[in-house]
Each structure stands twice: as C-alpha cells, then as structure tokens.
C-alpha positions as CSV (number, residue, x, y, z in Angstrom):
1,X,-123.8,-31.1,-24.3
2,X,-126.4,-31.2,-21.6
3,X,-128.7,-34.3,-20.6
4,X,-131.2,-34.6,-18.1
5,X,-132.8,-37.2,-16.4
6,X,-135.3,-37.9,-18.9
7,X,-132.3,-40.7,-20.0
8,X,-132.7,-41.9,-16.7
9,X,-135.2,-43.8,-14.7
10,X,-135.1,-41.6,-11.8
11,X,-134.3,-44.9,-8.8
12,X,-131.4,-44.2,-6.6
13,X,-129.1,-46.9,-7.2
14,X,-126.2,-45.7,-4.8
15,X,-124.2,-48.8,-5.7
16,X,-124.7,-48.8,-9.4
17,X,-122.5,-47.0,-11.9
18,X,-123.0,-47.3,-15.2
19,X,-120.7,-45.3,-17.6
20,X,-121.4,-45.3,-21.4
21,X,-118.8,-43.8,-23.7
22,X,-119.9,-42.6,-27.3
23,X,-117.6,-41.7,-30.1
24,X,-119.0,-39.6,-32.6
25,X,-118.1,-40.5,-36.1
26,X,-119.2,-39.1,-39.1
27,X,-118.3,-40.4,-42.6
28,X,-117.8,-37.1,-44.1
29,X,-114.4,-34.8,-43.9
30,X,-113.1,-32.6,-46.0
31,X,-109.4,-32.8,-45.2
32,X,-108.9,-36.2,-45.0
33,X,-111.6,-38.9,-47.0
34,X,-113.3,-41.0,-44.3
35,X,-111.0,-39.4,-42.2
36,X,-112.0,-41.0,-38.9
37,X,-110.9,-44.1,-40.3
38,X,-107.8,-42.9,-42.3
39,X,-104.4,-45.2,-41.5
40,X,-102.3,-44.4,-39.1
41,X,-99.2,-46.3,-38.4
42,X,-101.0,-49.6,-39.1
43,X,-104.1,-48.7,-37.3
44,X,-107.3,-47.0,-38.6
45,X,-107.9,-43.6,-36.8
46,X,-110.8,-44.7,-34.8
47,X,-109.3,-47.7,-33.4
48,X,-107.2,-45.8,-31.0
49,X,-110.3,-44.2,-29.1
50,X,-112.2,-47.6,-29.2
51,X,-108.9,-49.1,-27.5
52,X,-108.2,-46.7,-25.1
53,X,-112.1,-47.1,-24.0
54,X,-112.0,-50.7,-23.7
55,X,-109.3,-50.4,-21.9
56,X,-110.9,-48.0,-19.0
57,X,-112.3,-50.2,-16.4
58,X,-115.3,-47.4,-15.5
59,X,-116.2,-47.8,-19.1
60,X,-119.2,-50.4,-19.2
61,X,-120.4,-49.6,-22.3
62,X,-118.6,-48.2,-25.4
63,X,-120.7,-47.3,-28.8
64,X,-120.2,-46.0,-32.1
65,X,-122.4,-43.2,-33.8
66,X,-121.7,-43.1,-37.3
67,X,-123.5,-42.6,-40.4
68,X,-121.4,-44.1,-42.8
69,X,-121.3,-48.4,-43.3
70,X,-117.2,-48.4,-43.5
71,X,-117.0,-46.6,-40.1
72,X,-119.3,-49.2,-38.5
73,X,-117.8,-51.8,-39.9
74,X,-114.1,-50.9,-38.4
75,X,-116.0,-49.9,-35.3
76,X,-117.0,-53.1,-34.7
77,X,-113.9,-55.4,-35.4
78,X,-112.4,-53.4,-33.4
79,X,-114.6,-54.0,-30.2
80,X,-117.1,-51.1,-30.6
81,X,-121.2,-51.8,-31.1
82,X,-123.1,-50.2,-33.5
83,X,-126.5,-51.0,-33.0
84,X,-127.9,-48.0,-35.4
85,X,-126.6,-45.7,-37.9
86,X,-126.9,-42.1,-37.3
87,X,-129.8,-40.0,-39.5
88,X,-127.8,-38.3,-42.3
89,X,-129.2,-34.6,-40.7
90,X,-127.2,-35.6,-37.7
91,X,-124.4,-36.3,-39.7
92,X,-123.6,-32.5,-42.0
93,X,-120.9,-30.2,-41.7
94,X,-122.9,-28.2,-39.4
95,X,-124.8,-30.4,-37.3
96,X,-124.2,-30.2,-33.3
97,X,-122.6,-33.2,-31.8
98,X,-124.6,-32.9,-28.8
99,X,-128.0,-33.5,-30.9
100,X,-126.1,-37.1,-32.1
101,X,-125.1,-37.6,-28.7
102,X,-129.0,-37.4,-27.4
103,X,-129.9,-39.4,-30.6
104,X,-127.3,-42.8,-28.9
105,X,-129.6,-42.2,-26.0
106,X,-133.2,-41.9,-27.2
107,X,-132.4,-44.6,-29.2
108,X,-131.0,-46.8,-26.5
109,X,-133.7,-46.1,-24.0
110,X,-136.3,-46.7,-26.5
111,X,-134.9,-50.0,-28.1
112,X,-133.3,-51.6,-24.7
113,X,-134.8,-49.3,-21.9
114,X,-131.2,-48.2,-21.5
115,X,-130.4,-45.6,-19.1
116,X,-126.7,-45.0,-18.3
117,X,-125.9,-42.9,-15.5
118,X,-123.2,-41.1,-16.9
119,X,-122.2,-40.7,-20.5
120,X,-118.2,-40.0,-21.7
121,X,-117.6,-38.6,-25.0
122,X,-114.4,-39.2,-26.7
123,X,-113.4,-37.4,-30.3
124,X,-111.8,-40.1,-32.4
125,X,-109.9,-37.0,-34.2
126,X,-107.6,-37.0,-30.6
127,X,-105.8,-40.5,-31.0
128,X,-103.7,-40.5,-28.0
129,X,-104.9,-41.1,-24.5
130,X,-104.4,-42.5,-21.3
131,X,-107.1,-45.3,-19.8
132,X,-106.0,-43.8,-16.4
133,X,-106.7,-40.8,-17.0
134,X,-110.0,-41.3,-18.6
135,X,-110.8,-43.5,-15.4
136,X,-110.0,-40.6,-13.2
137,X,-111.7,-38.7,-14.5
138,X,-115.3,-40.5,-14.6
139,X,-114.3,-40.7,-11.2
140,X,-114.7,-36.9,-10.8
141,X,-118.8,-38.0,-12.3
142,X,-119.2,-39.9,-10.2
143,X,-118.0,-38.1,-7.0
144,X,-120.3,-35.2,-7.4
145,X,-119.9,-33.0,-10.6
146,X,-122.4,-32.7,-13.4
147,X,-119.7,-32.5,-16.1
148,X,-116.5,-32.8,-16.5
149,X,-114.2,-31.3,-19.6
150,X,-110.2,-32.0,-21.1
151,X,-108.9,-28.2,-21.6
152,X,-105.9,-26.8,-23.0
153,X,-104.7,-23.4,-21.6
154,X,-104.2,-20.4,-24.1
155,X,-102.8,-17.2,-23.6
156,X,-105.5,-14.3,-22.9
157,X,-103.3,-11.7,-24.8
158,X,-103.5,-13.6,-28.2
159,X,-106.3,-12.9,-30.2
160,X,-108.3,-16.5,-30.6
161,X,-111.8,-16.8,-33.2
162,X,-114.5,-19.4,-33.3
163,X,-116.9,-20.4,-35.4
164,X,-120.3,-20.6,-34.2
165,X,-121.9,-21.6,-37.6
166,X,-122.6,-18.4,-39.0
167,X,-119.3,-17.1,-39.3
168,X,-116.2,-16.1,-36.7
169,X,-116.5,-14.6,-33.6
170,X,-113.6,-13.2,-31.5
171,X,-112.9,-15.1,-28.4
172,X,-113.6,-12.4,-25.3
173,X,-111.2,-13.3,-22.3
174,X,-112.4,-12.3,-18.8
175,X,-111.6,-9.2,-17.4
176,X,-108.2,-9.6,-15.3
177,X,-107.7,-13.0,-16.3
178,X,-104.5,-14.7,-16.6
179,X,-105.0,-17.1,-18.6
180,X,-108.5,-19.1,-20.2
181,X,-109.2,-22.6,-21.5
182,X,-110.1,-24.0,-24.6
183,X,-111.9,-27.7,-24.6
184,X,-110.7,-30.5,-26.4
185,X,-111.8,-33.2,-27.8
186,X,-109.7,-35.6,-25.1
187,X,-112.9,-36.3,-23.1
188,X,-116.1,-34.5,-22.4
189,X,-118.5,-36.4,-19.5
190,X,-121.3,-35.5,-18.3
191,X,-124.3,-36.9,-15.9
192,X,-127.6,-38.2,-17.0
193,X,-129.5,-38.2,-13.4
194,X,-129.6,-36.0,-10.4
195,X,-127.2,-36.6,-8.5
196,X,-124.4,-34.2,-9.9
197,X,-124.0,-31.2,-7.1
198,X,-120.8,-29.6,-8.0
199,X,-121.4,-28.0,-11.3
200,X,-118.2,-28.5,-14.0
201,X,-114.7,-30.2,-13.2
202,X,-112.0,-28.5,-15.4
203,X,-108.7,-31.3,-16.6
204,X,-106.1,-29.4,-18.0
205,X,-104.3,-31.0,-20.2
206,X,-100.2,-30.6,-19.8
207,X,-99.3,-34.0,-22.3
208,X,-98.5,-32.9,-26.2
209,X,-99.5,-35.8,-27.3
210,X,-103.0,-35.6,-25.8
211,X,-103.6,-32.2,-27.3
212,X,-103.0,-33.7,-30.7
213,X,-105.7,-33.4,-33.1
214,X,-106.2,-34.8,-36.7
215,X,-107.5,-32.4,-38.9
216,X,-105.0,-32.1,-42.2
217,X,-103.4,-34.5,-43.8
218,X,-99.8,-33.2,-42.1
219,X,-101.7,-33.5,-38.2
220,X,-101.5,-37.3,-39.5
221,X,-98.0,-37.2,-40.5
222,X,-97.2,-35.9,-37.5
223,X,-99.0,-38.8,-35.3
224,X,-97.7,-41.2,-37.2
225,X,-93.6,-39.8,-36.6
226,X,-94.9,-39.4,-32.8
227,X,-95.3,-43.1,-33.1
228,X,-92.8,-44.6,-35.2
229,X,-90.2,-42.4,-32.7
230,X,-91.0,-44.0,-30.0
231,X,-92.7,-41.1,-27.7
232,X,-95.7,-42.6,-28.1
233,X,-96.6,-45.5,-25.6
234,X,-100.1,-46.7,-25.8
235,X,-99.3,-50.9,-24.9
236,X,-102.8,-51.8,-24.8
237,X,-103.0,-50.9,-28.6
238,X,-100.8,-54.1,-29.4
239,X,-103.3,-56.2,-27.4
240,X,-106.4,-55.8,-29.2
241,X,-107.8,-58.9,-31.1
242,X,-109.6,-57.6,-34.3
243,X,-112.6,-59.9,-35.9
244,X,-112.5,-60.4,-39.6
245,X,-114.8,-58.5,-42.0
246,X,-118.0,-59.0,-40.9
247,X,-121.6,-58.2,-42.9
248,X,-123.0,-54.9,-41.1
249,X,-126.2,-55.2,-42.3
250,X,-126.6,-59.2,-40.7
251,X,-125.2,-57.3,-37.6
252,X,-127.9,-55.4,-37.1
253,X,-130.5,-57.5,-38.5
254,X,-129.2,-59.8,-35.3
255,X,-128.4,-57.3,-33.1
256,X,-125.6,-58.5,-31.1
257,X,-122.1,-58.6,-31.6
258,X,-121.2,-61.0,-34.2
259,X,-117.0,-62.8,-33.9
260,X,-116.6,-64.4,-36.7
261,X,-113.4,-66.7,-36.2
C-alpha cells in the first residue's frame, strides 16, 4: 500500500502526530462464515485487533472498513467507529486491500477534512498482539521511515508460491541470500506526508503466537487451545467494556458513537 500526501494538508506540524489505524474487514470468507467475526474463546475474532489498538497509546484513531452490517455492528460495541460501509467492489475475493484502505481516507478527508499523518493497518485474521509492540513500531513512522512492515523469516531453499490473482507464481529468492521475509498481517504502517526519509523498516517477527493467522476452521481451534492453555496473555482483553446492541443504521444516520447503557 502506498499513500501520498494528497491525504494530507501539506503544513509542517513538527509537534503533531496523528496515527490512524484501519482494520480491514470484509463480510465474505470462504473458510469460515463471517469469519472476521467468528468466536473465539468468548470473543468475536475482530475484537482482539480493535483491543489491542485501543490499547496503543500512538493509536489516536482506530476505524473499521467493512462491508457487511454484522461486522459493523461488533466493531462498534467493541470500541471501533464505522462511519461508512465499504462499496461491495472493494469488498470481492480479489479486490486489493490497499484500494479499501485509500477508500477510509478519501472518504475521511472528504466528509471531516481528515488528514492523518500516518496510517497503521492491522489484519483482524492475526488475533494476537502486543500494544508495545505496535507502539514501537509507529515509533519507527514517526522517526523517519516511509513504511514500516511485521515479517516472518522463511528458508530460501524451500520452494514458496503466491498468488497474484491470476494464478501462482514461484517465489524467486535473491541471489546469495540467506534467508528472505515474508509479510504478515501483524502490522503494516505507512506515512501519509513528506516527511518519511528512510525508505522501509523491516520487524521480524520471532513470537508464535503473533505469526498466527485464521484462515481454516482448525487455525481457530488452535487459537482458541493457545488460549484456554494459558500461553496466551493479552490482559487488556478482560478490560474492555462492550455496549449493548446498538441500531447501525441510527449510527450513522447520527454519526457519532452511540453508548447505549
């Protein structure tokens, strides 16, 4: 994903940060129905990323793009704002995250005149995180670099494919390398201004748990025994004060976040 300072208003506000995190959520899976908000130990899916975001003190703003009702709904008792739904064509099997990512922010600067400095994306589909690591590494926007990615290390000498929409295409290490990265869903920032200098910051990511990702019914399973064993710690997940059902559509007839007691 690349943005560019058209999101931005261009003034040098040296003691201004302004971080938004976006999770993108679509309504439609095929491994798991309404996966992103699928149960897990108690908890729907997305609830551990909106957590772990509210919890991140460099986090100033935290959205939800989703297309489906359900999704927003959760989103929001959990802490999130919706203030849109995402266009269905942003919302296929195929369609580019980045694309829904620009969409948050057209739609924010046109609606609001909302122009965040730097934008954090989190993948509800990775439930566990750290909020100190997350702050750490908006830091690393903030002290210079453009972007900044969660990666897993993987084994040049094994034979990896992607898919790149049309169909697979064999991974190509470099020449001589030891060893290459693949990104994950953990965190992706970038900047939305000028004033990244030092191109893209690399976090490798050494904790199993963050390198889990829900994708099949058993990558569930799985989460939930991490949990229920106890080698899962995520305290400010027993904090969180939920709101009762609430009408989406009155939300964003009103356009603010609505408690309802």
């Amino acid at each position: 994903m690349i943005f560019n300072d058209r999101y931005y208003n261009g003034i040098d506000n040296s003691y201004f940060r302004e971080t938004l995190c976006i999770i993108p959520a679509r309504g439609g899976s095929k491994g798991i129905p309404l996966k992103n908000i699928a149960d897990l130990a108690g908890k729907p899916l997305i609830a551990y990323s909106i957590l772990a975001a509210l919890a991140t003190p460099s986090i100033k703003r935290l959205i939800v793009s989703t297309d489906d009702e359900r999704i927003a709904e959760t989103a929001i008792k959990y802490g999130a704002e919706v203030p849109f739904l995402r266009p269905s064509n942003l919302a296929t099997d195929d369609a580019i995250i980045g694309k829904s990512i620009g969409h948050v922010l057209d739609e924010l600067r046109e609606r609001e005149n909302y122009r965040p400095q730097a934008v954090g994306v989190l993948y509800p589909t990775t439930p566990f995180r750290d909020p100190a690591v997350l702050d750490f590494l908006i830091q690393k926007l903030f002290k210079g670099y453009r972007k900044v990615l969660t990666v897993k290390r993987i084994d040049p000498s094994l034979v990896y494919y992607y898919d790149d929409g049309e169909s697979l295409r064999r991974m190509q290490p470099k020449q001589n390398s030891e060893y290459q990265f693949r990104h994950y869903g953990y965190f992706n920032g970038n900047r939305c201004d000028n004033m990244g200098h030092k191109g893209q910051y690399l976090y490798e990511l050494q904790d199993k748990a963050g390198l889990m990702d829900i994708d099949t019914p058993e990558d569930l399973k799985r989460c939930e025994n991490l949990i229920n064993r106890g080698f899962v710690s995520l305290p400010f997940m027993s904090n969180c004060i939920v709101t009762k059902e609430i009408d989406f559509k009155k939300y964003i007839y009103t356009k603010k976040h609505i408690i309802l007691a």
